[in-house]
BALOBA-1460 file (C-alpha; in Angstrom, 3 decimals):
// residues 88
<rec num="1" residu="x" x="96.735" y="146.771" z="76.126"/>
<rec num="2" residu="x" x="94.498" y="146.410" z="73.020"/>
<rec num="3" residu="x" x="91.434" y="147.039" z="74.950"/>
<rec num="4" residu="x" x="92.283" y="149.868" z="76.282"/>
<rec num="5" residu="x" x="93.924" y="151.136" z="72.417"/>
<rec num="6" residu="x" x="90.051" y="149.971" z="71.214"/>
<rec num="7" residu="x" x="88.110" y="152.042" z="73.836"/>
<rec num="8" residu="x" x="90.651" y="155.113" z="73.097"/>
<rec num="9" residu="x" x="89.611" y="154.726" z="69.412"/>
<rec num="10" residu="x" x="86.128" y="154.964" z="70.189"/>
<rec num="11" residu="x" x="86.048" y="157.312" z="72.532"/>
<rec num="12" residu="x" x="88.582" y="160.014" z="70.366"/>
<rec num="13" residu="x" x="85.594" y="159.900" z="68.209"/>
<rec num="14" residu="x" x="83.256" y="161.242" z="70.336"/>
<rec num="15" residu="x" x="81.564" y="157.594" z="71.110"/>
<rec num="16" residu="x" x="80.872" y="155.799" z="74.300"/>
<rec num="17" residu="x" x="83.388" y="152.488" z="74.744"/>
<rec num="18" residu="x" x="79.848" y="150.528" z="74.807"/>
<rec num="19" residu="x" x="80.648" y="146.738" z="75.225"/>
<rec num="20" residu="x" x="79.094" y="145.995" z="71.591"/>
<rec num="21" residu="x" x="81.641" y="148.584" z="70.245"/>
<rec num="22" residu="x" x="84.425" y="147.385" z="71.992"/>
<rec num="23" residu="x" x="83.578" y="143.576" z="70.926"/>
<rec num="24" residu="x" x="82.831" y="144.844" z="67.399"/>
<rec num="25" residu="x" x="86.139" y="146.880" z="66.910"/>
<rec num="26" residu="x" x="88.122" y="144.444" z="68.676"/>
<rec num="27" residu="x" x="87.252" y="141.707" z="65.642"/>
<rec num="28" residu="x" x="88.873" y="144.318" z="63.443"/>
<rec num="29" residu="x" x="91.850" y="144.846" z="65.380"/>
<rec num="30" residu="x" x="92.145" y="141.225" z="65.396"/>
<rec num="31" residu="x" x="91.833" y="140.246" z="61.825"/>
<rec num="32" residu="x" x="93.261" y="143.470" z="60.348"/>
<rec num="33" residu="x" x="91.753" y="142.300" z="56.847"/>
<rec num="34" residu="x" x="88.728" y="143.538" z="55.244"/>
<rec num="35" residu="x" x="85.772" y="141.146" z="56.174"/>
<rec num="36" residu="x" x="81.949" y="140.371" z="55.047"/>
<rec num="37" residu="x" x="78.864" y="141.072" z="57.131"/>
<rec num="38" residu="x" x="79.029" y="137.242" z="57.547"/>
<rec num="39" residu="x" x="82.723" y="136.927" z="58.809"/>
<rec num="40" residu="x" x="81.950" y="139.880" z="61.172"/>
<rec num="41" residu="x" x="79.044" y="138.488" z="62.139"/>
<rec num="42" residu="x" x="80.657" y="134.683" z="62.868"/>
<rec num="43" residu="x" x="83.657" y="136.287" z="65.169"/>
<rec num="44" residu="x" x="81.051" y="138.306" z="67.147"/>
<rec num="45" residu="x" x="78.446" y="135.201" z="67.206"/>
<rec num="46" residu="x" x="75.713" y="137.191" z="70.122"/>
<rec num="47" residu="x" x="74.979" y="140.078" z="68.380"/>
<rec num="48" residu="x" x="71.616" y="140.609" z="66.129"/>
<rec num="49" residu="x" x="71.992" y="141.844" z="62.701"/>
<rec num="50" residu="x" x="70.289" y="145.363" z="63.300"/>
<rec num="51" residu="x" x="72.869" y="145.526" z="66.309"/>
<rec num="52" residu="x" x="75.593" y="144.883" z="64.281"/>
<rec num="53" residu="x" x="74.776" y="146.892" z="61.593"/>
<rec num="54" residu="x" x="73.967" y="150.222" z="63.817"/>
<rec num="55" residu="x" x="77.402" y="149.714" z="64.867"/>
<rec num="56" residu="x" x="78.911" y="148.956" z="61.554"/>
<rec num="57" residu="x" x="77.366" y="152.523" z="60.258"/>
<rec num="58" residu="x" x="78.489" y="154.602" z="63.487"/>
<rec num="59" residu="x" x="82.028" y="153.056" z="62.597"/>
<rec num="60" residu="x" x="81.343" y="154.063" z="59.062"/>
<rec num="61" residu="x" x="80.065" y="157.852" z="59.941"/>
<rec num="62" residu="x" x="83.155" y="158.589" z="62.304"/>
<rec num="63" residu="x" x="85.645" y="157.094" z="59.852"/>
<rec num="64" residu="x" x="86.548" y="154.649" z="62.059"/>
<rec num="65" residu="x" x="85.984" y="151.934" z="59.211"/>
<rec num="66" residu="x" x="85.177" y="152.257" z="55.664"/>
<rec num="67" residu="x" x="83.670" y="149.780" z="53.310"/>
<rec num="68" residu="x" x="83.617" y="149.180" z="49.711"/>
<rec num="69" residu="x" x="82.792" y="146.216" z="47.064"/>
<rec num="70" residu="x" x="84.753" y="143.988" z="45.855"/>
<rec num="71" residu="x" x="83.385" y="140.210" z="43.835"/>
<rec num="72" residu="x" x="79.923" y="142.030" z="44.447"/>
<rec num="73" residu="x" x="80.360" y="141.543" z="48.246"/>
<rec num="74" residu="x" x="80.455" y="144.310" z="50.646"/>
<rec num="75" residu="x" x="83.677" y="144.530" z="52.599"/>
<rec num="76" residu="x" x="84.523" y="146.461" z="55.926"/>
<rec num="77" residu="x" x="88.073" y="147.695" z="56.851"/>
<rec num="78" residu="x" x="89.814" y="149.173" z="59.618"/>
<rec num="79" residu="x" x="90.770" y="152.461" z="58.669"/>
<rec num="80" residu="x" x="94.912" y="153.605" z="58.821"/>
<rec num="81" residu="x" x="96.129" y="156.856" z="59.213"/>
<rec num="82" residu="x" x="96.943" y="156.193" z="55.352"/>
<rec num="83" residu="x" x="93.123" y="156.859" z="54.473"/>
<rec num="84" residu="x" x="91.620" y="159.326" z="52.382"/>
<rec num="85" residu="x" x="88.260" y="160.770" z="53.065"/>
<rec num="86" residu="x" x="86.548" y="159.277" z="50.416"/>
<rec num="87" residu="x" x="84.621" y="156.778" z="52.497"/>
<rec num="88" residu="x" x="81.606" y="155.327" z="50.860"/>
């Protein structure tokens, strides 16, 4: 059931349900909390950095997920129906 809820995510925004998507949206579905680069990167253990990032900004771009600071650390969060526009 959540698979198929994470590849209708990605694919309502115009995205191809590409494994590395999939994998990468399914660690936010899972944790539901904002994470680090690092936590992300620990749950999804095979992917390389540039990967991961590409992915993280695609997320980012289709308002998928949104990140902001917080203790000087950039966080990433699942979006909600509940959020505004103002991604950053």
């Amino acid at each position: 059931m959540l698979r198929l809820q994470i590849k209708s995510i990605i694919k309502k925004s115009g995205l191809a349900a590409t494994k590395v998507r999939v994998k990468v949206l399914a660690a936010f579905m899972k944790t539901m909390k904002p994470m680090t680069l690092q936590t992300i990167n620990k749950l999804i253990n095979d992917l390389d950095r540039v990967t991961l990032f590409r992915v993280l900004s695609i997320f980012e771009e289709k308002k998928i997920i949104h990140s902001f600071i917080i203790d000087e650390h950039k966080r990433y969060a699942l979006c909600s129906y509940e959020c505004n526009d103002q991604h950053n």
